[in-house]
N, C-alpha and C positions, 0 to 999 in steps of 0.2 A: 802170491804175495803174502808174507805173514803179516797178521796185525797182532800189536801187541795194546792192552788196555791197560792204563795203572799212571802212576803218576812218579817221579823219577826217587821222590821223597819214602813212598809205600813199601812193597816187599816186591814191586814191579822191578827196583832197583836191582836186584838179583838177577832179574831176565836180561835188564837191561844189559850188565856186564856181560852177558853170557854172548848177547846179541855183537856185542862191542868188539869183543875179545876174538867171536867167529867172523867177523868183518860182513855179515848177511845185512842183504837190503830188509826195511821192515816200515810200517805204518804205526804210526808209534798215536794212538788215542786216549787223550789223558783225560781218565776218568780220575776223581778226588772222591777219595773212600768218605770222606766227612760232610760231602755235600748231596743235595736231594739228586743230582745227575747221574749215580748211580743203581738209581732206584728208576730210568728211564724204561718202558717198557723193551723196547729194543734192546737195554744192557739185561734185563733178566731172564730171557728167552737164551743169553747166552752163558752168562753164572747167575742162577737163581738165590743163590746166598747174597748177593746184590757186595761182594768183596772183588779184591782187585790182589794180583792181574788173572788176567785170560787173555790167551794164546788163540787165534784162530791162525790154522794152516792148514789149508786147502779146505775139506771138508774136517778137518780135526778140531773140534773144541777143548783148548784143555786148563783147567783153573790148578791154582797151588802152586806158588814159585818155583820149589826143588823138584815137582816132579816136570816142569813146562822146563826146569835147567836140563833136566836128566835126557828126554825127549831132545831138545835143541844138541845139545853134545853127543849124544851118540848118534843121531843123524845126518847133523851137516857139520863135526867136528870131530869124528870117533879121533883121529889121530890126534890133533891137539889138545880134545878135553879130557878123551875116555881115557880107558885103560882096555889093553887085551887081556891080562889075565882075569879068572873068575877070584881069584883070591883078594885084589886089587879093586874088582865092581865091588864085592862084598865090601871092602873098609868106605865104597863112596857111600853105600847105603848108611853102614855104621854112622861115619862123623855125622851124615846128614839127618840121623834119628837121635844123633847123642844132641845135637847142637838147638833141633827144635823141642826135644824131652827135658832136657838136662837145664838149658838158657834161655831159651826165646824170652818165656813170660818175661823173666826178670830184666833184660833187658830193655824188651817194649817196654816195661814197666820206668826203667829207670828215666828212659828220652819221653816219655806222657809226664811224669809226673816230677821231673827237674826242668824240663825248658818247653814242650809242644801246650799242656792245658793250661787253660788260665789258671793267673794264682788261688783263684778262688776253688778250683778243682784240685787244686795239688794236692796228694798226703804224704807227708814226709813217712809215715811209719812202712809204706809200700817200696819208699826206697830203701830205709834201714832196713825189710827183708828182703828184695832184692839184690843190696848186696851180699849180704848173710849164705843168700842161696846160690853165687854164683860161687863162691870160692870151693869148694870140693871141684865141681867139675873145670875150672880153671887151673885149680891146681893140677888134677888129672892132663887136659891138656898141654899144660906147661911143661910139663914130664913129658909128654909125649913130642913135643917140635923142639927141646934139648938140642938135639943134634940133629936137624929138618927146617929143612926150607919152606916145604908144603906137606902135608896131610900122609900124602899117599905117594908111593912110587918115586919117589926123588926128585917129583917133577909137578909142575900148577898142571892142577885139573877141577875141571866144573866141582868138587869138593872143596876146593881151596873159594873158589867162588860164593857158594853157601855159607862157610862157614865165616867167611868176614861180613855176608852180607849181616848175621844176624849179631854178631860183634860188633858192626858198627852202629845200634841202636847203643850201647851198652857205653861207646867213646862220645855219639852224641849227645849222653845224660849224664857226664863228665866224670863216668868212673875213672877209676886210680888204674891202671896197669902195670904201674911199677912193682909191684909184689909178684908179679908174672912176668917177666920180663923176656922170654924164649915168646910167647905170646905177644905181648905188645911187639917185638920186633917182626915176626912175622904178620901181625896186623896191621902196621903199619907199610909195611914192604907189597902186599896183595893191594892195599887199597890205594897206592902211590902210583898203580899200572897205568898208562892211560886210556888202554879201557875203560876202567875203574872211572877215569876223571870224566872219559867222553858221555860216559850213565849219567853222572852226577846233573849234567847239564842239558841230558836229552831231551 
């Protein structure tokens, strides 16, 4: 049986889909990265950085959303998630390093500090550079799903998974998408799946 730990809101979300999308039975244990029950002895013996998620299957521990996606789809989904060619793995690695290199921070930054922290934590100048930093590689991106449905291969793969999961902190902290508009439609088109909806609710 796999268990999955994280909570549907965290970066668990991304497993979640992946889990949704594969139609795999799973134990789904909500730990809440913000409260002391990650910090349970039990949860550190399994991710000692006391973050979420973590993956057990079988005897396999594995922490880090993209790489627990990457793992889940090339084993119990090669045909629907993966890809055969090596030229095609290589661009799932690419978008999956451009998306945590290039966006994440700003992002997470934009959903903590527009709507998750109290007001009293908020700083507006983390979001005016957050935006700031997100438009080159937006832009980049925008260029690149012009004429594209999904990421890679002409077709949704655990790539397409990743990279909305980490666009969707960026729609929760109410960025503009209209200036990217190949993007906002394709982000809105992966997250409307209802896989997408059944994570949201897990």
């Amino acid at each position: 049986m796999i268990t999955l730990y994280g909570i549907e809101w965290s970066r668990a979300q991304y497993v979640l889909f992946t889990l949704a999308e594969l139609g795999l039975d799973f134990k789904h244990v909500k730990i809440n990265p913000f409260t002391e029950e990650k910090n349970a002895s039990n949860y550190l013996k399994l991710n000692p950085l006391a973050q979420v998620p973590t993956l057990v299957d079988g005897d396999l521990v594995l922490t880090e959303a993209m790489a627990i996606n990457f793992y889940l789809a090339k084993k119990y989904g090669a045909e629907k998630l993966w890809v055969s060619r090596l030229e095609d793995e290589a661009q799932i690695y690419k978008w999956a390093f451009f998306a945590v290199t290039q966006m994440e921070t700003s992002c997470v930054d934009l959903i903590l500090h527009r709507k998750a922290l109290d007001q009293s934590e908020r700083n507006p100048d983390l979001v005016h550079l957050a935006e700031r930093k997100l438009a080159k590689p937006l832009e980049v991106l925008n260029d690149h799903l012009a004429d594209k449905d999904a990421l890679i291969a002409n077709r949704f793969t655990v790539a397409d998974i990743n990279m909305a999961g980490v666009l969707s902190y960026a729609r929760g902290g109410e960025f503009d998408f209209s200036p990217y508009p190949h993007v906002a439609r394709y982000l809105n088109a992966i997250l409307s799946r209802p896989a997408r909806k059944s994570a949201e609710t897990a």
